[in-house]
FISE-172831 format. One record per residue: residue number from 1; residue in three letters; chain; x, y, z of N, C-alpha, C, O in turn. Coordinates in Angstrom, 2 decimals. Atoms other than C-alpha are relative to their C-alpha. Layout:
% residues N
+-------+------+------+---------+---------+---------+---------+---------+---------+---------+---------+---------+---------+---------+---------+
: pakol : doba : doke :     n_X :     n_Y :     n_Z :    ca_X :    ca_Y :    ca_Z :     c_X :     c_Y :     c_Z :     o_X :     o_Y :     o_Z :
+-------+------+------+---------+---------+---------+---------+---------+---------+---------+---------+---------+---------+---------+---------+
:   NUM :  ALA :    A :       X :       Y :       Z :       X :       Y :       Z :       X :       Y :       Z :       X :       Y :       Z :
...
+-------+------+------+---------+---------+---------+---------+---------+---------+---------+---------+---------+---------+---------+---------+
END
This chain:
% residues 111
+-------+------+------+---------+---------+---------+---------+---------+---------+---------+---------+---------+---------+---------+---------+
: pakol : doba : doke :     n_X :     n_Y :     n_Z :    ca_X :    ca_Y :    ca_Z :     c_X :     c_Y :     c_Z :     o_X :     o_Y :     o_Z :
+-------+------+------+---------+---------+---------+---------+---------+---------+---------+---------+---------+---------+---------+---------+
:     1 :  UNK :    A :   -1.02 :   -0.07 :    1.01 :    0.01 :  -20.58 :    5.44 :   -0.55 :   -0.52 :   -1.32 :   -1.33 :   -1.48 :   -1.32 :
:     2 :  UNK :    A :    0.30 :    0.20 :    1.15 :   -0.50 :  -20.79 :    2.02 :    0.91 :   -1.07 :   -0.67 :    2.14 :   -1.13 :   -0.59 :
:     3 :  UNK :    A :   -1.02 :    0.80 :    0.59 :    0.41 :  -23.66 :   -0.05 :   -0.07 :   -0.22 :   -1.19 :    0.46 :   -1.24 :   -1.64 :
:     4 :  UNK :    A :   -0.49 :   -0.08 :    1.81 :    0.10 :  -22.80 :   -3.97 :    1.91 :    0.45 :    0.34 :    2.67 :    0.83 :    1.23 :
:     5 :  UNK :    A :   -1.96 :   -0.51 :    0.13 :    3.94 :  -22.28 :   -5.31 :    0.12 :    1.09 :   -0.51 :   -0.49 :    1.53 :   -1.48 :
:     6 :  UNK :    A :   -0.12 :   -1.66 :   -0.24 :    5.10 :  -18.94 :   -4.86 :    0.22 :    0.29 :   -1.70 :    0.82 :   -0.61 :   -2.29 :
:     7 :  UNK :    A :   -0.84 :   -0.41 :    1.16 :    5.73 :  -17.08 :   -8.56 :    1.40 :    0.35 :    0.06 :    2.12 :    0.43 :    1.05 :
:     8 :  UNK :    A :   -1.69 :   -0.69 :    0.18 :    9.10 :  -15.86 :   -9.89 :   -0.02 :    1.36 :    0.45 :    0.86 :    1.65 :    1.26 :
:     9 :  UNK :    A :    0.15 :   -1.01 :   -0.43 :    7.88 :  -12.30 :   -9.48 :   -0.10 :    0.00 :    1.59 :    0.62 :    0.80 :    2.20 :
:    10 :  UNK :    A :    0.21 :   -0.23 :   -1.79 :    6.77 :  -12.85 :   -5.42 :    0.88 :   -0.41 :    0.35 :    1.25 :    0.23 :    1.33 :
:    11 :  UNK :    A :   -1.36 :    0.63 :   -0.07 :   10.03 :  -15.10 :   -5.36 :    1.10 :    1.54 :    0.29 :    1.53 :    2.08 :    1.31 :
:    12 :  UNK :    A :   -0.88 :   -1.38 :   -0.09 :   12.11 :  -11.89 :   -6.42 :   -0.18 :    1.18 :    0.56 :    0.82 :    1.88 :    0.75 :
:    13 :  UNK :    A :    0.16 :   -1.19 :   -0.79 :   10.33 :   -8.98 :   -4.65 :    0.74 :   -0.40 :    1.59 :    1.49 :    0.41 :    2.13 :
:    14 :  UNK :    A :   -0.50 :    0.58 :   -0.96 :   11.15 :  -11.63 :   -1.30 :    1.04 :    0.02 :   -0.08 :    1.55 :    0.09 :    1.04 :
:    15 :  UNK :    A :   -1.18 :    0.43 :   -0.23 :   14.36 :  -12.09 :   -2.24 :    0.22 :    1.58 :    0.03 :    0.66 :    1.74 :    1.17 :
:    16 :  UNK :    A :   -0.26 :   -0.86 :   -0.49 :   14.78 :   -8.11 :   -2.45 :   -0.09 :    0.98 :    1.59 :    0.65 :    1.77 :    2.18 :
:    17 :  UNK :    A :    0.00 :   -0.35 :   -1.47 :   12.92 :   -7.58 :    0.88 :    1.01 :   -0.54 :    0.45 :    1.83 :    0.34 :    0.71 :
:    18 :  UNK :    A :   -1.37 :    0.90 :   -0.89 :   15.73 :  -10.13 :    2.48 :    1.05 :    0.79 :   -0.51 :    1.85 :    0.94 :    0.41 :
:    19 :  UNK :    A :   -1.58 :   -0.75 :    0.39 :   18.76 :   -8.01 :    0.57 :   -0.57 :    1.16 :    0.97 :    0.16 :    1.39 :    1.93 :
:    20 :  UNK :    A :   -0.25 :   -1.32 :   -0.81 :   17.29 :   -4.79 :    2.25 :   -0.42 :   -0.70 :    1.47 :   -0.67 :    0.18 :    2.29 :
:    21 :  UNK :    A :   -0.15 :   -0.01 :   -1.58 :   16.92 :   -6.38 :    5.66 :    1.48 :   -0.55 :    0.13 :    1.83 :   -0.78 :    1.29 :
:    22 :  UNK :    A :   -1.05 :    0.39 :   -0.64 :   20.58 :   -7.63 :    5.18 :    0.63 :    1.28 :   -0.24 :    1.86 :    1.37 :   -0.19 :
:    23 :  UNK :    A :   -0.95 :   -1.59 :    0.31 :   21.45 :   -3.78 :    4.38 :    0.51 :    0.60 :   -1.27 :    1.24 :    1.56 :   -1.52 :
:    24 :  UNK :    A :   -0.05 :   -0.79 :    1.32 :   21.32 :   -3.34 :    1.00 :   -0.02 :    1.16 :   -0.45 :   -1.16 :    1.32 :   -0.90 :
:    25 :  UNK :    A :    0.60 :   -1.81 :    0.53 :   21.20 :    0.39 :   -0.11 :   -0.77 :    0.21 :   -1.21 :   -1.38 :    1.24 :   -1.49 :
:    26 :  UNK :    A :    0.61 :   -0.10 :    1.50 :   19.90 :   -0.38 :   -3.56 :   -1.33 :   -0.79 :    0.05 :   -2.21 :   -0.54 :   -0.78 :
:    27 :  UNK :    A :    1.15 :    1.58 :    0.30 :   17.26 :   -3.73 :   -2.82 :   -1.12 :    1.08 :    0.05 :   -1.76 :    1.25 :   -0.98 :
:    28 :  UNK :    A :    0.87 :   -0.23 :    0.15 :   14.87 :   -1.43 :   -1.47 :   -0.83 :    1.04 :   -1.69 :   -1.96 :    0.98 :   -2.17 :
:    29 :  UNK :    A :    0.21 :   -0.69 :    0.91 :   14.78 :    0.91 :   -4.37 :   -0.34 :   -0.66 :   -1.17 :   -1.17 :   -0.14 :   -1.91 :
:    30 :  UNK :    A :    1.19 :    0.82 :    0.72 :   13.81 :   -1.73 :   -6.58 :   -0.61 :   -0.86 :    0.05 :   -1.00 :   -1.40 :   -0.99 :
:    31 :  UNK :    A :    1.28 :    0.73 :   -0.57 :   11.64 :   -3.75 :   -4.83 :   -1.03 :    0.83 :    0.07 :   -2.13 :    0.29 :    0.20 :
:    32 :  UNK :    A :    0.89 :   -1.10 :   -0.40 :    9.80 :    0.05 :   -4.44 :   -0.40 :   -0.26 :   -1.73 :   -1.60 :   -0.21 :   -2.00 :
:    33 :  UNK :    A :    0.48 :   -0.32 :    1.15 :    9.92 :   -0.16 :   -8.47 :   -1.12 :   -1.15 :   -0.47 :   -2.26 :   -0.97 :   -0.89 :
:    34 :  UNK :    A :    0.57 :    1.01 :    0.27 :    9.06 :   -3.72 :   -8.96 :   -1.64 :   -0.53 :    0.63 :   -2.45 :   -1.38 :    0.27 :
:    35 :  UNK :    A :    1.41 :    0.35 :   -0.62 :    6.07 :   -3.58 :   -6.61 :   -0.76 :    1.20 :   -0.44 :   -1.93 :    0.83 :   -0.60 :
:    36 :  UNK :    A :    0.47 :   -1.40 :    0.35 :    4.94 :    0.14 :   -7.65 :   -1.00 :   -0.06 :   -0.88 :   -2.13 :    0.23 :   -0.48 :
:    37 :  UNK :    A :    0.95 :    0.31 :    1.27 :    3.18 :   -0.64 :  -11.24 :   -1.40 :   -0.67 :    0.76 :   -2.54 :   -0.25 :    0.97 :
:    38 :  UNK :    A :    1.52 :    0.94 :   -0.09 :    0.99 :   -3.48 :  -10.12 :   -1.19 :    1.01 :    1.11 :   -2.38 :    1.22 :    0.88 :
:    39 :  UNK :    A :    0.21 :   -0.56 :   -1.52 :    0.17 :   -1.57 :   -6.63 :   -0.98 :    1.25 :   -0.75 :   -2.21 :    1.36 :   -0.79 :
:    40 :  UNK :    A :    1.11 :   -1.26 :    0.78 :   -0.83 :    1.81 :   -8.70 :   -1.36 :   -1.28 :   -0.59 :   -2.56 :   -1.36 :   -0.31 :
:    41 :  UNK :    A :    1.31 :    0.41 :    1.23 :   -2.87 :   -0.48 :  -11.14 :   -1.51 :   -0.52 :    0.82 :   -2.73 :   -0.42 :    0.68 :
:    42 :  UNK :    A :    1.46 :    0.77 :   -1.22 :   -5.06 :   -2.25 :   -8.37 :   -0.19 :    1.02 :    0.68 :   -1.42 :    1.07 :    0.64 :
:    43 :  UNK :    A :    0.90 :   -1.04 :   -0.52 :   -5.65 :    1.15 :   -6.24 :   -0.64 :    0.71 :   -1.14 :   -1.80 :    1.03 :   -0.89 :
:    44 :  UNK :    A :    1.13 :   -0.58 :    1.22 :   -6.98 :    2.80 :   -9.81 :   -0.86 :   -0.69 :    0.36 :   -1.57 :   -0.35 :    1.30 :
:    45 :  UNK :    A :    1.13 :    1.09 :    0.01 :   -9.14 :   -0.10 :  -10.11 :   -0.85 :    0.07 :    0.96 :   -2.06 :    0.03 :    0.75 :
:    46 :  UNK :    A :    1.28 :    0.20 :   -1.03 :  -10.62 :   -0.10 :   -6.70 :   -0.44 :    1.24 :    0.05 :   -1.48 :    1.19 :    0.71 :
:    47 :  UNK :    A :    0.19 :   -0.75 :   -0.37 :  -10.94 :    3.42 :   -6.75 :   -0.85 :    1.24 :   -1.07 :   -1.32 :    2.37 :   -0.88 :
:    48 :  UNK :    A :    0.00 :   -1.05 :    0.85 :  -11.66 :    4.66 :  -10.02 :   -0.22 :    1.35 :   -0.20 :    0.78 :    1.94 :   -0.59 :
:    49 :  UNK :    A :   -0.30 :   -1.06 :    0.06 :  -12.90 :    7.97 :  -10.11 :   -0.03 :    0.58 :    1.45 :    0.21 :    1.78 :    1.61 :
:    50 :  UNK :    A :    0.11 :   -0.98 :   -1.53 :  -13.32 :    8.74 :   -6.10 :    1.12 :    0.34 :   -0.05 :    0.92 :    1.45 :    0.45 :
:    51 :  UNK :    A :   -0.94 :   -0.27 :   -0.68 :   -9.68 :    9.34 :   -5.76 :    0.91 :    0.52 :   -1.54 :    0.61 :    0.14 :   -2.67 :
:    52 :  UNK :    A :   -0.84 :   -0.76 :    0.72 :   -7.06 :   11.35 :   -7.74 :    1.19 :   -0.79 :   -0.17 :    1.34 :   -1.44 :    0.86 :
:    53 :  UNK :    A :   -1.30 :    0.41 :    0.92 :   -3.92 :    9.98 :   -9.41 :    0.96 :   -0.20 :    1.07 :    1.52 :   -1.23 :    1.44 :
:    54 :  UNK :    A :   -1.07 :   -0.55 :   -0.76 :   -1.82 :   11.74 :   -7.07 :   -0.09 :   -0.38 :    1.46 :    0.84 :   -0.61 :    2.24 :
:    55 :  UNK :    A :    0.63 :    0.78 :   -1.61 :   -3.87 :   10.56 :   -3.78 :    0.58 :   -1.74 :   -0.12 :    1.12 :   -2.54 :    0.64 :
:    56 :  UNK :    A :   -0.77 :    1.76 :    0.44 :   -2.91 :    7.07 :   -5.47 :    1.06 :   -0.37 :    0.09 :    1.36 :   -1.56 :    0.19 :
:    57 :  UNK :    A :   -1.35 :    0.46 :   -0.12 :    0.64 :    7.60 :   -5.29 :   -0.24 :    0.08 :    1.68 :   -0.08 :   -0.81 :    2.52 :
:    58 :  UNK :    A :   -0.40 :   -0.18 :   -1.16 :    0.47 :    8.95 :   -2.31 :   -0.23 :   -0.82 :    0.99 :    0.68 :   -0.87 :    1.82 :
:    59 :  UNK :    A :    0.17 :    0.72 :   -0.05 :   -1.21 :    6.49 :   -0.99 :    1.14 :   -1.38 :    0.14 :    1.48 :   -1.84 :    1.23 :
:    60 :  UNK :    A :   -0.66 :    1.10 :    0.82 :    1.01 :    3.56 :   -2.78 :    1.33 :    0.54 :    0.89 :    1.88 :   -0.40 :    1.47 :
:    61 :  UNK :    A :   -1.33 :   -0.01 :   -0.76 :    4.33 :    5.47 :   -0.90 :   -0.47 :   -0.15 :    1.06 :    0.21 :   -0.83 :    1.83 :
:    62 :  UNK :    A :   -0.30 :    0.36 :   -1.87 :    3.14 :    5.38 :    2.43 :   -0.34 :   -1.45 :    0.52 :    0.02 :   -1.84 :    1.63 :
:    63 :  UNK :    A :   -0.40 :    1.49 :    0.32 :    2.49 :    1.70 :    1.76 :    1.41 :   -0.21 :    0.33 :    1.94 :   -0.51 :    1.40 :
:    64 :  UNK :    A :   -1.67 :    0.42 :    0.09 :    6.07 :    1.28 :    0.81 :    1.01 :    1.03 :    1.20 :    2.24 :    0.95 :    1.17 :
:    65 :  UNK :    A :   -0.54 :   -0.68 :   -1.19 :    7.01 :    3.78 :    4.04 :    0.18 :   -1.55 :    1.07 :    1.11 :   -2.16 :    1.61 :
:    66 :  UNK :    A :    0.43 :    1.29 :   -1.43 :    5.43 :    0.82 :    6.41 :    0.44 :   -0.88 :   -0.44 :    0.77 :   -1.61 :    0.49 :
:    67 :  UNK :    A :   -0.93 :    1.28 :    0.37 :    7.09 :   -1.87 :    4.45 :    1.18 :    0.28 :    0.31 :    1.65 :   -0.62 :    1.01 :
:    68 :  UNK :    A :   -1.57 :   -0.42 :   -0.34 :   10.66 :   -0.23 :    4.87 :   -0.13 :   -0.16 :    1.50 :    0.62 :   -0.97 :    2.04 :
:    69 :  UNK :    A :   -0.16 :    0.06 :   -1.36 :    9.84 :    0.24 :    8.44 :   -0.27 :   -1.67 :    0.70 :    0.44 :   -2.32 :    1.47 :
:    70 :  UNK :    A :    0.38 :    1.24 :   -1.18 :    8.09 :   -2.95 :    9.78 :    1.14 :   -1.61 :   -1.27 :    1.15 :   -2.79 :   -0.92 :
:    71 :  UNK :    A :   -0.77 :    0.81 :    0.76 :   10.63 :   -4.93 :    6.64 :    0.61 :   -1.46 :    1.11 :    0.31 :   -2.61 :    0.79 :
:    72 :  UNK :    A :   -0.51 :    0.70 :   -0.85 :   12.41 :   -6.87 :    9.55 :   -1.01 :   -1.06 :    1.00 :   -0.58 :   -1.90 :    1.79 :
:    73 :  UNK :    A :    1.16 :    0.60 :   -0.48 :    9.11 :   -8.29 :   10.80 :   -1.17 :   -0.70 :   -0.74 :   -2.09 :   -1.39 :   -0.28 :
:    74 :  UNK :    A :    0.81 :    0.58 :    1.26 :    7.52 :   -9.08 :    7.14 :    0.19 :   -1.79 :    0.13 :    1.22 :   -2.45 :    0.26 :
:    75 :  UNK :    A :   -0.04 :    1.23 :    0.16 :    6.36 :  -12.53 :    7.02 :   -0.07 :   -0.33 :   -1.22 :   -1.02 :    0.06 :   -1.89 :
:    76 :  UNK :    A :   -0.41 :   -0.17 :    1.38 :    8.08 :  -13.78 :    3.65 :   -1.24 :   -0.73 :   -0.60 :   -1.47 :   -0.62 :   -1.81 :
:    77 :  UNK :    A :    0.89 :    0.73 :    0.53 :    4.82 :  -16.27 :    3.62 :   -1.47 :    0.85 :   -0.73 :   -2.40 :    0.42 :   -1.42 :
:    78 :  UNK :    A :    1.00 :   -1.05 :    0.49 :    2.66 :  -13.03 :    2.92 :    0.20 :    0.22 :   -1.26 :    1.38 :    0.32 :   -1.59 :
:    79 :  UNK :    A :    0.08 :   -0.61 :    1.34 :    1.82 :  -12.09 :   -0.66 :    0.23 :    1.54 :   -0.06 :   -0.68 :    2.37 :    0.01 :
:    80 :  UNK :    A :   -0.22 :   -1.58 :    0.17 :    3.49 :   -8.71 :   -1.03 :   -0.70 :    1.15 :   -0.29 :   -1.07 :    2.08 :    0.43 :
:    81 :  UNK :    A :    0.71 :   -1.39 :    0.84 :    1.93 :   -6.45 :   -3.75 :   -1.67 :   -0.25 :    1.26 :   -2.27 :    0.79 :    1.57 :
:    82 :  UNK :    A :    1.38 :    0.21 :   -0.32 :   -1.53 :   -7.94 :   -1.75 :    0.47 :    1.02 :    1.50 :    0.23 :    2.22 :    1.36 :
:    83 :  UNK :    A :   -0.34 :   -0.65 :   -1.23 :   -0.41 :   -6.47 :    1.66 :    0.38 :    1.41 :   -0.33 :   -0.34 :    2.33 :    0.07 :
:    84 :  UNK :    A :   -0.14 :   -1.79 :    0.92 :    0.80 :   -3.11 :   -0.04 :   -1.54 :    0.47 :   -0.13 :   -2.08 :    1.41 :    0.45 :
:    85 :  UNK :    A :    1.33 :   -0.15 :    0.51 :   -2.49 :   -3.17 :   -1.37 :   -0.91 :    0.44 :    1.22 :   -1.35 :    1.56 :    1.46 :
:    86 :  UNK :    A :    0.69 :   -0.27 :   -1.11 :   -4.24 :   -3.66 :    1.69 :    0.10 :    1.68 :    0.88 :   -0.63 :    2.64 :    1.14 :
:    87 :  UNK :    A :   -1.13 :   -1.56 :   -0.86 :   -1.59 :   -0.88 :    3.64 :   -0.86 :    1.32 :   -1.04 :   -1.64 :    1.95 :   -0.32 :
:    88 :  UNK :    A :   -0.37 :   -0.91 :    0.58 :   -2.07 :    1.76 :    0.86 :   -1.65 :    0.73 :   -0.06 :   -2.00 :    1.91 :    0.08 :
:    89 :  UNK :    A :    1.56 :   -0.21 :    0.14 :   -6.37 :    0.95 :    0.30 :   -0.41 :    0.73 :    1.19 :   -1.10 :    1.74 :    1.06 :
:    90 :  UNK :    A :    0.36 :   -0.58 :   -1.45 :   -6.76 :    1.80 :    4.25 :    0.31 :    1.42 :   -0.31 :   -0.62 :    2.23 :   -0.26 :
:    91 :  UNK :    A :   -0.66 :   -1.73 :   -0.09 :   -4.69 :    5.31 :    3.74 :   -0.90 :    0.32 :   -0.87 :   -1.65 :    1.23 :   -0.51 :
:    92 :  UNK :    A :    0.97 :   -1.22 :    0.90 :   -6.80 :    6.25 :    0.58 :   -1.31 :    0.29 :    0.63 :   -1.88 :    1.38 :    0.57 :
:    93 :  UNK :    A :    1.26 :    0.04 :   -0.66 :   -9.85 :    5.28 :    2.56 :    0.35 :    1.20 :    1.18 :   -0.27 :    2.25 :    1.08 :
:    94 :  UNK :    A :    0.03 :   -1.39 :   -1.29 :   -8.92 :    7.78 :    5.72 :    0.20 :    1.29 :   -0.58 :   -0.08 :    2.32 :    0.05 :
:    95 :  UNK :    A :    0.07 :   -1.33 :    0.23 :   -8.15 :   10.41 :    3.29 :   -1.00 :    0.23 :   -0.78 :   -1.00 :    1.44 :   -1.04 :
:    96 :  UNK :    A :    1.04 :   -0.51 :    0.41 :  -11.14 :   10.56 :    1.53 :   -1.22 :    0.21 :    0.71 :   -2.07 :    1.01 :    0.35 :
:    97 :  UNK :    A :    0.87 :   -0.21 :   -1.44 :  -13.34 :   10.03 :    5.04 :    0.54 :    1.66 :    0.54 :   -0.11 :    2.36 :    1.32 :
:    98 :  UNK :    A :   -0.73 :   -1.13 :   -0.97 :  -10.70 :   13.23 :    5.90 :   -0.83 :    1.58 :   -0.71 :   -1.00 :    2.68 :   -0.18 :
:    99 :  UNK :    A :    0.01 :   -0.88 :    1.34 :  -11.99 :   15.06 :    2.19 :   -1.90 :    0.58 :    0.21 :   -2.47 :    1.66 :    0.01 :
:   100 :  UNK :    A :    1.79 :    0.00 :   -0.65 :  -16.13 :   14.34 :    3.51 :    0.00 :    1.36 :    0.64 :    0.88 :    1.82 :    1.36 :
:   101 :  UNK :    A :    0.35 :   -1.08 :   -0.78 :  -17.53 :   17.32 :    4.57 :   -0.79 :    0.09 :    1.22 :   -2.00 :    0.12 :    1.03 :
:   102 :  UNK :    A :    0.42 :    0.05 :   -1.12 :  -18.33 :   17.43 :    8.17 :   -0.97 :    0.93 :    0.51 :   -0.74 :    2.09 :    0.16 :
:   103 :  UNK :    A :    0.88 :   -0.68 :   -0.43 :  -21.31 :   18.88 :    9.92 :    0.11 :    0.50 :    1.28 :   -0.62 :   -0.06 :    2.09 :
:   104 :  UNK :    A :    0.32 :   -0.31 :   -1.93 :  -20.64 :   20.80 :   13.66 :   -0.75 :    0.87 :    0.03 :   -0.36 :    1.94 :    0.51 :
:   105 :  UNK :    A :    1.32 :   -0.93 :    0.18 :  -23.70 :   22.53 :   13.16 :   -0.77 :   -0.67 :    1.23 :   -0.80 :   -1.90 :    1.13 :
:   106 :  UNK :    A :    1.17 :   -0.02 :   -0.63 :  -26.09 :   22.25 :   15.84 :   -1.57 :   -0.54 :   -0.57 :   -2.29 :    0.19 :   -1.25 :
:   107 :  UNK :    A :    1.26 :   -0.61 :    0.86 :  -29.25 :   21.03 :   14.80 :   -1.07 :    0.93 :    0.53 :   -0.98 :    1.25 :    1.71 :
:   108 :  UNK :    A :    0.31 :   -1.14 :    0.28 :  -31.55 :   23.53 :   14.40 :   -1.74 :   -0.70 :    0.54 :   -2.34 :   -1.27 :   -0.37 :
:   109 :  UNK :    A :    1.17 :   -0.01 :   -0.30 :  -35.07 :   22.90 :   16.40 :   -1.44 :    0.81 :   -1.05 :   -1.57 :    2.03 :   -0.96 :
:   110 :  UNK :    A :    0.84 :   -1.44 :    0.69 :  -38.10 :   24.49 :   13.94 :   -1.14 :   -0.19 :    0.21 :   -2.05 :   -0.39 :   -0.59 :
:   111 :  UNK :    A :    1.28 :   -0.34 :   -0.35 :  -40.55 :   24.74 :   16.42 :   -0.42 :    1.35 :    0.04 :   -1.58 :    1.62 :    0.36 :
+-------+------+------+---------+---------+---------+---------+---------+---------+---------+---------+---------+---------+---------+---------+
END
């Protein structure tokens, strides 16, 4: 467990995860906004030109898919946007391993 003191920003994304696990219809929708910015800005960064804009969102939502889903199991002591981060870096990474061009070629003996 971490023991610097949490910010106001990681304060308030937590306090929106907790409204959408008490059933909020709105928390998640801006906890998706409030975490979104930073989240894009750090996959650019790690990624700069290997990956496309659009791979970045896409990316960055299926992040915020697995947060909605596993939400009820989030440990509030986790740094959010950092765990997004993590979630979203893995997905860009399998789709650009997916984008590699594969070899089922045989090799080719040239005796």
């Amino acid at each position: 467990m971490n023991n610097r003191p949490m910010s106001a920003e990681h304060s308030f994304r937590l306090r929106l995860l907790q409204a959408h696990r008490d059933g909020d219809p709105h928390a998640f929708t801006l906890l998706d906004r409030a975490c979104r910015q930073q989240l894009m800005k750090r996959l650019r960064r790690k990624f700069r030109n290997s990956i496309l804009n659009a791979d970045c969102e896409d990316a960055g939502q299926i992040a915020m898919i697995k947060l909605a889903c596993s939400a009820t199991a989030f440990a509030s002591d986790v740094a959010l946007v950092k765990w997004l981060e993590t979630c979203a870096y893995r997905h860009a990474l399998n789709m650009l391993r997916r984008q590699r061009p594969q070899s089922n070629s045989p090799l080719i003996d040239a005796m």
